[in-house]
KOLTOR-988345 format. One record per atom (N, C-alpha, C): residue number from 0; chain; atom name; x, z negated, y negated. Coordinates in steps of 0.001 Angstrom, whole numbers. Layout:
N
{seq:NUM | mol:A | atom:CA | u:X | w:Z | v:Y};
...
//
This chain:
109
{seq:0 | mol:A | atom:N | u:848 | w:0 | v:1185};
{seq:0 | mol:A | atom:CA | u:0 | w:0 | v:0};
{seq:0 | mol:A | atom:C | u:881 | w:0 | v:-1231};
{seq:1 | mol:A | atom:N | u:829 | w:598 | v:-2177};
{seq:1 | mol:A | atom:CA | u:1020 | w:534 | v:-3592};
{seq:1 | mol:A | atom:C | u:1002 | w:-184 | v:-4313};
{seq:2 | mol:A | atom:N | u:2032 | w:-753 | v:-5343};
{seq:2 | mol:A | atom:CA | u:1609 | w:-1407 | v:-6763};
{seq:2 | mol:A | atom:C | u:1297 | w:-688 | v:-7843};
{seq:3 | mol:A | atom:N | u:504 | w:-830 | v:-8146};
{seq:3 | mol:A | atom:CA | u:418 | w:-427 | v:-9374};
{seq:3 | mol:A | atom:C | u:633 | w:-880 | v:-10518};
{seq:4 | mol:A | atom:N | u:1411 | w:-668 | v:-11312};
{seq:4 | mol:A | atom:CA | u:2003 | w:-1246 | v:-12495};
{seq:4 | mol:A | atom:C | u:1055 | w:-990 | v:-13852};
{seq:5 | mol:A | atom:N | u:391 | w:-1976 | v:-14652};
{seq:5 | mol:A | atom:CA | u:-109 | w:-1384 | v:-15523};
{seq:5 | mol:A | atom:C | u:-522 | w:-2220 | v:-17037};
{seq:6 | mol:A | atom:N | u:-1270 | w:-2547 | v:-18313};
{seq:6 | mol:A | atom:CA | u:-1079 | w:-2896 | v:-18994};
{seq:6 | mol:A | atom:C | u:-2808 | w:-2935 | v:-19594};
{seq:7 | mol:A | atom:N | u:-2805 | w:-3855 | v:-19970};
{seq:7 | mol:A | atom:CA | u:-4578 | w:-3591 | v:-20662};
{seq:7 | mol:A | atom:C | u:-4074 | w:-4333 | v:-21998};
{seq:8 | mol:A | atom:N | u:-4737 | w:-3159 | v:-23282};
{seq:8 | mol:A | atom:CA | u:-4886 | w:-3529 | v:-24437};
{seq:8 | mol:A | atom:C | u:-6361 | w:-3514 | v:-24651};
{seq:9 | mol:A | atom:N | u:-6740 | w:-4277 | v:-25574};
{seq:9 | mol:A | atom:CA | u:-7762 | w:-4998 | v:-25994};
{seq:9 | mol:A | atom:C | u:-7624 | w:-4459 | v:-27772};
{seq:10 | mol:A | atom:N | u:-9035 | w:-3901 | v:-28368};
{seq:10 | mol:A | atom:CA | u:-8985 | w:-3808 | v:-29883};
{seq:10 | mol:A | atom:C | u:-10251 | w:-3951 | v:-29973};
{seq:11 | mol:A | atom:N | u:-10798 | w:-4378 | v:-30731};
{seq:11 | mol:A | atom:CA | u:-12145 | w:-4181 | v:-31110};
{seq:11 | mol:A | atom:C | u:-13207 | w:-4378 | v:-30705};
{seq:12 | mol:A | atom:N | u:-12768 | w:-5761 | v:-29660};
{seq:12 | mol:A | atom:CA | u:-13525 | w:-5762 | v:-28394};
{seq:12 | mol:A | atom:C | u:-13536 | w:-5118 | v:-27154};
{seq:13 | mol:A | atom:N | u:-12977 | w:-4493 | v:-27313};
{seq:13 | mol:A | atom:CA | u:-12949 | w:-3113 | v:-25943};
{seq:13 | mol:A | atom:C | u:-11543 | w:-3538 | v:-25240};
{seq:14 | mol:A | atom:N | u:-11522 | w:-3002 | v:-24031};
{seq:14 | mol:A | atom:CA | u:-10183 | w:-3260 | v:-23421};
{seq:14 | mol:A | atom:C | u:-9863 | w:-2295 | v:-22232};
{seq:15 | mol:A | atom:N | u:-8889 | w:-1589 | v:-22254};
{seq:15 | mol:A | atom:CA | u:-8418 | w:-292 | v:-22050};
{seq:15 | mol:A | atom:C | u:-7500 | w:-875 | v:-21092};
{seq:16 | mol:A | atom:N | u:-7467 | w:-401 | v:-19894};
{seq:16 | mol:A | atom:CA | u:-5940 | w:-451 | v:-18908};
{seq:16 | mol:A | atom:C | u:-4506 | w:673 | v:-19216};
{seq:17 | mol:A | atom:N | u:-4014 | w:1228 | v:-18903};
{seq:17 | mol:A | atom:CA | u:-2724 | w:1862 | v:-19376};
{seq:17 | mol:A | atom:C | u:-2107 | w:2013 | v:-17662};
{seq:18 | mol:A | atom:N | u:-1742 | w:2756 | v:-17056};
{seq:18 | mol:A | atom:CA | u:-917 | w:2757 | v:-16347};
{seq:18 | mol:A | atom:C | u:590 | w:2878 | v:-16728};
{seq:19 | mol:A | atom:N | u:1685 | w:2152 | v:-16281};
{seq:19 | mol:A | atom:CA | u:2870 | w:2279 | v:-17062};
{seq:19 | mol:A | atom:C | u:4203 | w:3122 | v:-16314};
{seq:20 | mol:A | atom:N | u:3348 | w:3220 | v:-14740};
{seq:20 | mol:A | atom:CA | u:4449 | w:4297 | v:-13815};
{seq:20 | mol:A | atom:C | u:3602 | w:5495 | v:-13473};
{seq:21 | mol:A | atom:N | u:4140 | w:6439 | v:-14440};
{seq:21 | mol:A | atom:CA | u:3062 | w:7548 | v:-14426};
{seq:21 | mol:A | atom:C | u:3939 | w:8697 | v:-13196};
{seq:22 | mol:A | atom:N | u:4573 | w:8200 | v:-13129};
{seq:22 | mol:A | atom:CA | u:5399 | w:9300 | v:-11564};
{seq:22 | mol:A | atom:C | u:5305 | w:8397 | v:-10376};
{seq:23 | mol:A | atom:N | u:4305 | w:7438 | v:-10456};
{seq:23 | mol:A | atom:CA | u:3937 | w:6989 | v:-8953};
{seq:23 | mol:A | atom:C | u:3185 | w:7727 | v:-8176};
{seq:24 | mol:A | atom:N | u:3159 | w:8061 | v:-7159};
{seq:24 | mol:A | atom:CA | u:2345 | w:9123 | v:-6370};
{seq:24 | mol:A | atom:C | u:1134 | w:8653 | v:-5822};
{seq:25 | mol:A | atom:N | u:-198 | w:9309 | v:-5566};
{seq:25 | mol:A | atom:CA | u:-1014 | w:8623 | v:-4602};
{seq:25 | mol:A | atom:C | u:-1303 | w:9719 | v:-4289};
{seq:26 | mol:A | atom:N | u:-2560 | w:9134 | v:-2507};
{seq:26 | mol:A | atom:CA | u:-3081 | w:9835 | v:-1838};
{seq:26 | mol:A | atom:C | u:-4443 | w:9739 | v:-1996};
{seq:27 | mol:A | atom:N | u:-4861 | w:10847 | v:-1106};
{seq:27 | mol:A | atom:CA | u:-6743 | w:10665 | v:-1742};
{seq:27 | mol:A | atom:C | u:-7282 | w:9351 | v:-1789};
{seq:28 | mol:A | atom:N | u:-6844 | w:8648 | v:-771};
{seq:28 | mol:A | atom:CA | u:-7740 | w:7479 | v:-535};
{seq:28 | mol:A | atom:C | u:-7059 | w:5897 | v:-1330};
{seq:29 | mol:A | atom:N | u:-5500 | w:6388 | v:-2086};
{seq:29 | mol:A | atom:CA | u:-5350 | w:5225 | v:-2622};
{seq:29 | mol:A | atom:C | u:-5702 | w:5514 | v:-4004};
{seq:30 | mol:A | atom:N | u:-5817 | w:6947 | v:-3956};
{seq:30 | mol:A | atom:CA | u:-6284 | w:7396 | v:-5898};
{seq:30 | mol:A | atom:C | u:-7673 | w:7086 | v:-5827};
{seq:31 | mol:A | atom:N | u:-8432 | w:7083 | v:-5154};
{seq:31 | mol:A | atom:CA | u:-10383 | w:6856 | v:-5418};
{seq:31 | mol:A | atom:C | u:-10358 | w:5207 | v:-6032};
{seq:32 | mol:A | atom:N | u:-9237 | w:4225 | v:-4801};
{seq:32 | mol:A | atom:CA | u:-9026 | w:2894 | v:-4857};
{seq:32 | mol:A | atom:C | u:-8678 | w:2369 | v:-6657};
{seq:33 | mol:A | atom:N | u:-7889 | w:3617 | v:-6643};
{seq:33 | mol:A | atom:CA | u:-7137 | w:3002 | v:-8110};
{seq:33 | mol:A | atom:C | u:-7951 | w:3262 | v:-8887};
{seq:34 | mol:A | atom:N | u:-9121 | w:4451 | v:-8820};
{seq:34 | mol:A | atom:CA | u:-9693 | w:4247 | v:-9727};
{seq:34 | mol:A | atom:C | u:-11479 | w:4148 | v:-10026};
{seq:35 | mol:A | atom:N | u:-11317 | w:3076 | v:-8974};
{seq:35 | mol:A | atom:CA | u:-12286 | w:2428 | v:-8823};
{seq:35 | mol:A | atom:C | u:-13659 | w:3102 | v:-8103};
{seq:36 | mol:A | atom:N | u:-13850 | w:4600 | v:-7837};
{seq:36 | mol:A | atom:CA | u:-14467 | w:5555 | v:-7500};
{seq:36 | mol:A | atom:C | u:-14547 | w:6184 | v:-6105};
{seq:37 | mol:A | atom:N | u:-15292 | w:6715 | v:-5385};
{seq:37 | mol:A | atom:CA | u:-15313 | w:7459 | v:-3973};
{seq:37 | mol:A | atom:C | u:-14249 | w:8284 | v:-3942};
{seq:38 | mol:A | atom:N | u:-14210 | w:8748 | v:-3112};
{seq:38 | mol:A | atom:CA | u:-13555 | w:10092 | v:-2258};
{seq:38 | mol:A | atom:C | u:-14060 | w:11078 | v:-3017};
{seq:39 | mol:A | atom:N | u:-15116 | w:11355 | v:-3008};
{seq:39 | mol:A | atom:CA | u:-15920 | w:12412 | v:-2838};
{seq:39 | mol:A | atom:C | u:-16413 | w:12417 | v:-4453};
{seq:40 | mol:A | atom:N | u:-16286 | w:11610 | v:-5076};
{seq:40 | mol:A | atom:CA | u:-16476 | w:11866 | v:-6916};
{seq:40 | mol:A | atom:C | u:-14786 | w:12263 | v:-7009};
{seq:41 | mol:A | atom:N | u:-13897 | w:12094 | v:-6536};
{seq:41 | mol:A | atom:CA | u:-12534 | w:12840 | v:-7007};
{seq:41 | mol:A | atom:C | u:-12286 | w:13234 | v:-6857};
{seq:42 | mol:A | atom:N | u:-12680 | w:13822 | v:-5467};
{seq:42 | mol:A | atom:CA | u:-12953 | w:15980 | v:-5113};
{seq:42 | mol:A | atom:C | u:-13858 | w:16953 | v:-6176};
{seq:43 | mol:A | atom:N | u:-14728 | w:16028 | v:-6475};
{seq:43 | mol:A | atom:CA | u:-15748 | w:16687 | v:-7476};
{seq:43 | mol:A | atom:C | u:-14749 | w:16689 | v:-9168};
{seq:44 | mol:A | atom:N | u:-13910 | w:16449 | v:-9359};
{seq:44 | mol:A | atom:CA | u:-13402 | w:15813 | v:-10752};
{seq:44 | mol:A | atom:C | u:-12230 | w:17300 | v:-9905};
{seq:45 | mol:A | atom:N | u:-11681 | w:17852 | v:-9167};
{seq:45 | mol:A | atom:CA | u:-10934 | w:18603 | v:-8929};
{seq:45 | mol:A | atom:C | u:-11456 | w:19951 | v:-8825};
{seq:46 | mol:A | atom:N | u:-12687 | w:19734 | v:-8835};
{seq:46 | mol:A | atom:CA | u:-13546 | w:21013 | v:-8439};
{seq:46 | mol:A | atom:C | u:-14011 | w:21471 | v:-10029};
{seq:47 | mol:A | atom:N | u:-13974 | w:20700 | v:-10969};
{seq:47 | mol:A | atom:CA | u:-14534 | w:21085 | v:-12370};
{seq:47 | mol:A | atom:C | u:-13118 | w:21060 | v:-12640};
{seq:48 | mol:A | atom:N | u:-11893 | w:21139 | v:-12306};
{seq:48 | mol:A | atom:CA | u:-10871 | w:20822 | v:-12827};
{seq:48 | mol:A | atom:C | u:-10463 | w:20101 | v:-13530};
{seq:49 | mol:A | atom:N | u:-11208 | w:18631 | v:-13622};
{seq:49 | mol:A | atom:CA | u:-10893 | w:17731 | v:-14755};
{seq:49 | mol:A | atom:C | u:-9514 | w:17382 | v:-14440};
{seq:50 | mol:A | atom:N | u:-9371 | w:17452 | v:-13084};
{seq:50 | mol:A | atom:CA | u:-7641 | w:16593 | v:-12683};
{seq:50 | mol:A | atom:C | u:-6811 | w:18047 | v:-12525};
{seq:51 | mol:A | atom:N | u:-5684 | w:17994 | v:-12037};
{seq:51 | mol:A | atom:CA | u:-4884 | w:19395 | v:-12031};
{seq:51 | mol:A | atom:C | u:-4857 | w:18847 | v:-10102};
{seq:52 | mol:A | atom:N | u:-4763 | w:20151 | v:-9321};
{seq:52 | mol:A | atom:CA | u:-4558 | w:20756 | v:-8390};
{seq:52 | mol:A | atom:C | u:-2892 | w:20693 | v:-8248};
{seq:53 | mol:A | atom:N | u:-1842 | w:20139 | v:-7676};
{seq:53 | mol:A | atom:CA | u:-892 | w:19963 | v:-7707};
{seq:53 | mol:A | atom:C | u:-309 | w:20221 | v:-6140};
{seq:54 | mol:A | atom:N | u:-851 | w:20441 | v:-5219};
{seq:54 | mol:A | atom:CA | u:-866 | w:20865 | v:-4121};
{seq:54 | mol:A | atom:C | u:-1686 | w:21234 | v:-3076};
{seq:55 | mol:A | atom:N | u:-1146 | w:22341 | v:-2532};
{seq:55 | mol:A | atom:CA | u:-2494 | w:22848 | v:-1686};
{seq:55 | mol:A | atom:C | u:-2392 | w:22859 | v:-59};
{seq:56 | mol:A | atom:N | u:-1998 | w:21923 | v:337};
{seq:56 | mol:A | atom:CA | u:-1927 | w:21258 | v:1112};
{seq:56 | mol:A | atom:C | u:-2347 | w:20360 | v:1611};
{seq:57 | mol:A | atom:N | u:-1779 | w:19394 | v:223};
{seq:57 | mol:A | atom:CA | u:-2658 | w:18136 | v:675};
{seq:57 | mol:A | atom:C | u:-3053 | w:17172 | v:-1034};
{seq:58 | mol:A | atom:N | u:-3519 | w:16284 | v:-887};
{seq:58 | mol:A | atom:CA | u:-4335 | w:16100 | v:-2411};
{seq:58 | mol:A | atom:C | u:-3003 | w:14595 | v:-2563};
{seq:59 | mol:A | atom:N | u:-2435 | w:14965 | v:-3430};
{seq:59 | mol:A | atom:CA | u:-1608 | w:14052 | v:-4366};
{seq:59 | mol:A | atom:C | u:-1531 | w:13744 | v:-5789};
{seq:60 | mol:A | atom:N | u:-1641 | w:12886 | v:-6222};
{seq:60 | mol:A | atom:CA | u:-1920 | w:12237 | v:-7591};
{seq:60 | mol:A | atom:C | u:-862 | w:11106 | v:-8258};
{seq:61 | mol:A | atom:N | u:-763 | w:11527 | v:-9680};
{seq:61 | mol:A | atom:CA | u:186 | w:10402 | v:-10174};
{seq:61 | mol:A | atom:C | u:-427 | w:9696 | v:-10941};
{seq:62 | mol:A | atom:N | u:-120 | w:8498 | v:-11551};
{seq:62 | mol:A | atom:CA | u:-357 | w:7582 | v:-12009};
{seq:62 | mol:A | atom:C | u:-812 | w:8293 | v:-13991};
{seq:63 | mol:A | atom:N | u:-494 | w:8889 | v:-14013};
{seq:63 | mol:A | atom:CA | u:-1468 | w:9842 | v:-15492};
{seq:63 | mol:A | atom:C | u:-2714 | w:10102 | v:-15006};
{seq:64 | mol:A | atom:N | u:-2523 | w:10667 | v:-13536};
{seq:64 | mol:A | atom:CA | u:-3676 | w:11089 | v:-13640};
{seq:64 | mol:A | atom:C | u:-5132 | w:9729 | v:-13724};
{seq:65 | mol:A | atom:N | u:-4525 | w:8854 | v:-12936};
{seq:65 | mol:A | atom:CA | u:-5832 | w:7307 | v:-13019};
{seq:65 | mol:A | atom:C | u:-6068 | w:7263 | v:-14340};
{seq:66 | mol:A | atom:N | u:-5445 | w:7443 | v:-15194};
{seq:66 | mol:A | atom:CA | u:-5953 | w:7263 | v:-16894};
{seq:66 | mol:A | atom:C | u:-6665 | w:8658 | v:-16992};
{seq:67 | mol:A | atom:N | u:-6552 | w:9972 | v:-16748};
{seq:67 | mol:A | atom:CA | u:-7343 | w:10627 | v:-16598};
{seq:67 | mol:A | atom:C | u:-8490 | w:10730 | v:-16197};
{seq:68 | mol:A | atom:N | u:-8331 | w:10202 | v:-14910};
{seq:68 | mol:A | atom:CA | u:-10168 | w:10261 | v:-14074};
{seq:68 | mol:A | atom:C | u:-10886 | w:8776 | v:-14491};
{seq:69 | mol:A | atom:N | u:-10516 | w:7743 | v:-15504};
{seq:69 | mol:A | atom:CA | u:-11082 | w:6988 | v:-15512};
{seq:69 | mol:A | atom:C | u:-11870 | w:7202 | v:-16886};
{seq:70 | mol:A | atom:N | u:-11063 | w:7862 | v:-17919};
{seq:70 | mol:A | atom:CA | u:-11200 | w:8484 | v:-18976};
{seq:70 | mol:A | atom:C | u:-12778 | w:9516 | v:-18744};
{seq:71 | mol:A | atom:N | u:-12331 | w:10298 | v:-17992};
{seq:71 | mol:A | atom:CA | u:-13729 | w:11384 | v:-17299};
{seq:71 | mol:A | atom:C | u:-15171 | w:10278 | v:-16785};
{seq:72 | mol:A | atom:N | u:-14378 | w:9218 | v:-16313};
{seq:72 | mol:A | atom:CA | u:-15770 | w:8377 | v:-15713};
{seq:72 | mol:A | atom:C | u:-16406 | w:7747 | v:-17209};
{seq:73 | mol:A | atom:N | u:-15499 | w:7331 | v:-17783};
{seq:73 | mol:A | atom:CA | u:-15983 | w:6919 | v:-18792};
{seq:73 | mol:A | atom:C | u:-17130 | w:7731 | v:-20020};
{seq:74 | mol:A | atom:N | u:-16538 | w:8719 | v:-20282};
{seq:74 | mol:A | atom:CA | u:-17450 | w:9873 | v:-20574};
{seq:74 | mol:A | atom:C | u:-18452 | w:10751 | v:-19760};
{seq:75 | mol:A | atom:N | u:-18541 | w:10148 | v:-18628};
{seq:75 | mol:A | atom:CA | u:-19607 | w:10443 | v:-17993};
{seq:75 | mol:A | atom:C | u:-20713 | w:9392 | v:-17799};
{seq:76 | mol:A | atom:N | u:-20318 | w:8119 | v:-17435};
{seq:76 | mol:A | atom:CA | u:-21063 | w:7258 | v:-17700};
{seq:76 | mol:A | atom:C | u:-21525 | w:7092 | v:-19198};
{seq:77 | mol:A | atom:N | u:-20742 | w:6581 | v:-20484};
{seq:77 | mol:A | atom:CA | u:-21571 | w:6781 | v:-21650};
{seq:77 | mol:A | atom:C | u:-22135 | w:7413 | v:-22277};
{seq:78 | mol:A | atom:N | u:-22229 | w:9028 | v:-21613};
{seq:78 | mol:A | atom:CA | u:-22843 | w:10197 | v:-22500};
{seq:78 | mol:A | atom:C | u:-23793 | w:10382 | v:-21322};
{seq:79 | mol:A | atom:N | u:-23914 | w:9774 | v:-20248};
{seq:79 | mol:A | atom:CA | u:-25100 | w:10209 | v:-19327};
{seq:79 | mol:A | atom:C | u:-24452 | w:11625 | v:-19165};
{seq:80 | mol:A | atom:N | u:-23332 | w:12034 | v:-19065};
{seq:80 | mol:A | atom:CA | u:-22987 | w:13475 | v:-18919};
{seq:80 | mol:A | atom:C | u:-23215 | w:14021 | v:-17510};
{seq:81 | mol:A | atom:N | u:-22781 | w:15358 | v:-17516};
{seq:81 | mol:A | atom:CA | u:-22614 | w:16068 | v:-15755};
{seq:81 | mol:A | atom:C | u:-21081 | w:16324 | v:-16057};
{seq:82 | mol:A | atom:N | u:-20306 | w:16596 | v:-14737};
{seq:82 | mol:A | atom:CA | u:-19141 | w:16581 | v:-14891};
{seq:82 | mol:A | atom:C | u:-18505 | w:17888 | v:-14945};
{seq:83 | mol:A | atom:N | u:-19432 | w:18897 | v:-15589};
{seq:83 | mol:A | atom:CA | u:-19468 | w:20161 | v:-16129};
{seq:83 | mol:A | atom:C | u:-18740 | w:19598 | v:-17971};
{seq:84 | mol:A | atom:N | u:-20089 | w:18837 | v:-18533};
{seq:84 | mol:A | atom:CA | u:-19794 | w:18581 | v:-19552};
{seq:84 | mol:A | atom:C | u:-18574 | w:17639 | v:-19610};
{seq:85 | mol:A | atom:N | u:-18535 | w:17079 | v:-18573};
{seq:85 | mol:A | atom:CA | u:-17284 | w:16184 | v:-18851};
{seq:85 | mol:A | atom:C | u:-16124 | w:16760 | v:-18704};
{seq:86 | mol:A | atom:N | u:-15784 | w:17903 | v:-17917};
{seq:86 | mol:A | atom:CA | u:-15080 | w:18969 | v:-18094};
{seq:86 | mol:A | atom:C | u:-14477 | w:19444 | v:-19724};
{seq:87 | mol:A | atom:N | u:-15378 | w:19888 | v:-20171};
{seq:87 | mol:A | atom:CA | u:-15617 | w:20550 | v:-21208};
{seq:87 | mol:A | atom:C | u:-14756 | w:19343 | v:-22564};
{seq:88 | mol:A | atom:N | u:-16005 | w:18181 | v:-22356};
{seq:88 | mol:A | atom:CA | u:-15080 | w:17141 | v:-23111};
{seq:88 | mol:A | atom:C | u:-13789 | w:17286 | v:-23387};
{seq:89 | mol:A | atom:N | u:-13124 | w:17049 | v:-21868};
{seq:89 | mol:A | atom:CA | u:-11828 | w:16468 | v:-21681};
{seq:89 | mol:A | atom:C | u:-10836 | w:17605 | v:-22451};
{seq:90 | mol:A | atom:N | u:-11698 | w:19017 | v:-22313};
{seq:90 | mol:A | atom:CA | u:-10476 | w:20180 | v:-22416};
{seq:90 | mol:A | atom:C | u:-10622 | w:19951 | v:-24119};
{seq:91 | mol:A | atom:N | u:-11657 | w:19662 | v:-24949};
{seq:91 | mol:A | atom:CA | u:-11931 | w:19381 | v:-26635};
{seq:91 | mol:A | atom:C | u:-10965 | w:17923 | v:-26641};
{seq:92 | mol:A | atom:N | u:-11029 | w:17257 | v:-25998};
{seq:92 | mol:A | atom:CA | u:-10047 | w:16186 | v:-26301};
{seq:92 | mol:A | atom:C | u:-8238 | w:16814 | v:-26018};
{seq:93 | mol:A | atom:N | u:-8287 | w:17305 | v:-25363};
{seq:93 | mol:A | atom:CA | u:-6667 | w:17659 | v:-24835};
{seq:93 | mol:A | atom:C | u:-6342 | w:18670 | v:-26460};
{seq:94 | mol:A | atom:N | u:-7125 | w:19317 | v:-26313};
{seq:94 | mol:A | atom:CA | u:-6878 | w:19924 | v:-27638};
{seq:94 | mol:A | atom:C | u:-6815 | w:19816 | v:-28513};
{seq:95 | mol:A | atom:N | u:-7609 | w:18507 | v:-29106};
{seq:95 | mol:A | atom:CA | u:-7531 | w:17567 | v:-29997};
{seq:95 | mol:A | atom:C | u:-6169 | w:17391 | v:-30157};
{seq:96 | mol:A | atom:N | u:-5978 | w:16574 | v:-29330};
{seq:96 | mol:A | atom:CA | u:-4501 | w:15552 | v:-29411};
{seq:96 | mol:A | atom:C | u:-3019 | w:16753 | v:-28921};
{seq:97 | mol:A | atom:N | u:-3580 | w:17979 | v:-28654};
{seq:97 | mol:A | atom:CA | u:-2297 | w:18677 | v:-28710};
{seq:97 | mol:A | atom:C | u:-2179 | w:19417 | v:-30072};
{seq:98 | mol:A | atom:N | u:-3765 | w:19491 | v:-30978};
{seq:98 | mol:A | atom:CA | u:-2980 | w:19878 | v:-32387};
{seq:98 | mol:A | atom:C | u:-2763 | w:18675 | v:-33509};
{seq:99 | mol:A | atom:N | u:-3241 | w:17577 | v:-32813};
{seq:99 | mol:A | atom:CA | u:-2410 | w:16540 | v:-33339};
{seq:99 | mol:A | atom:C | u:-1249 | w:15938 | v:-33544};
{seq:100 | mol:A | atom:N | u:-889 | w:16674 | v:-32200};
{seq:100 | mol:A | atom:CA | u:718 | w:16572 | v:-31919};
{seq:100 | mol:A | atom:C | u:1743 | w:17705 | v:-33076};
{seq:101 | mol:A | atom:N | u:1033 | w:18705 | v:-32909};
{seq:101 | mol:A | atom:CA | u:1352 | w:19558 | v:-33634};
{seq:101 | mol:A | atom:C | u:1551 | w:19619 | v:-34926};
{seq:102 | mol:A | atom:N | u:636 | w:18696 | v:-35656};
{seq:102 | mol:A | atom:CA | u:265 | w:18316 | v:-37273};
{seq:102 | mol:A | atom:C | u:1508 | w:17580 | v:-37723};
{seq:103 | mol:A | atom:N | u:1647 | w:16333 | v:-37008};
{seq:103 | mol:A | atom:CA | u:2902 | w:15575 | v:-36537};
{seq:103 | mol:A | atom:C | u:4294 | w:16228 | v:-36396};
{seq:104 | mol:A | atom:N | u:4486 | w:16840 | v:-35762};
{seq:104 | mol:A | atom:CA | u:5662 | w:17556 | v:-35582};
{seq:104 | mol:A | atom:C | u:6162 | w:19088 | v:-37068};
{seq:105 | mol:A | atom:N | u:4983 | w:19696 | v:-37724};
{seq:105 | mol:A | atom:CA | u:5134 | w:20141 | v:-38498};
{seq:105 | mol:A | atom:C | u:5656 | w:19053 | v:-39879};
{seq:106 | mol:A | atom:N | u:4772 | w:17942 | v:-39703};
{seq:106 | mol:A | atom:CA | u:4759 | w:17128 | v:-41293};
{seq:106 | mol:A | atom:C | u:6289 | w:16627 | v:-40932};
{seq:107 | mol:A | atom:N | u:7452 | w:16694 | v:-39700};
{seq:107 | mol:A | atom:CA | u:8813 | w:16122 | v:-39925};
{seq:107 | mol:A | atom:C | u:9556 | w:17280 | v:-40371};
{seq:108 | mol:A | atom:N | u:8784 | w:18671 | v:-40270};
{seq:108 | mol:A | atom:CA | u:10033 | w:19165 | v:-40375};
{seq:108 | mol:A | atom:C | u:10319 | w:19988 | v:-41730};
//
């Protein structure tokens, strides 16, 4: 079995976990564990592509990704979403924060 190493911040009332070994590996059945969810909702989260496909062989997961699929549960549970839309979300958030990154990296140089 696995440790998982990880960190919960708290703001505003709310309190967020963090995983802090994001190149730890899991398998199907210790990634559902970690993140709190079935088997079979994290085949479905691979099938809308919310998670990345990283082998086709066999189903392996790192420790980014549990902040990922918990992130997806989360926006699925508070928006009453389908995991079509939660799809969709995730790719408006990634994009978000990659031209954020971008804004950032222009304003140093």
């Amino acid at each position: 079995m696995s440790t998982i190493h990880y960190r919960e911040i708290t703001y505003d009332g709310n309190t967020e976990a963090e995983i802090l070994d994001e190149q730890l590996s899991f398998d199907l059945t210790h990634f559902a564990h970690a993140c709190g969810q079935s088997q079979e909702w994290v085949l479905q989260l691979l099938e809308f592509d919310i998670l990345p496909t990283r082998s086709t062989h066999s189903y392996t997961f790192i420790g980014e990704d549990v902040s990922r699929a918990r992130r997806a549960y989360r926006l699925q549970r508070d928006f009453d979403a389908s995991l079509s839309a939660v799809a969709m979300m995730m790719d408006l958030i990634d994009e978000v924060q990659k031209l954020r990154r971008q804004m950032r990296h222009a304003n140093f140089e």
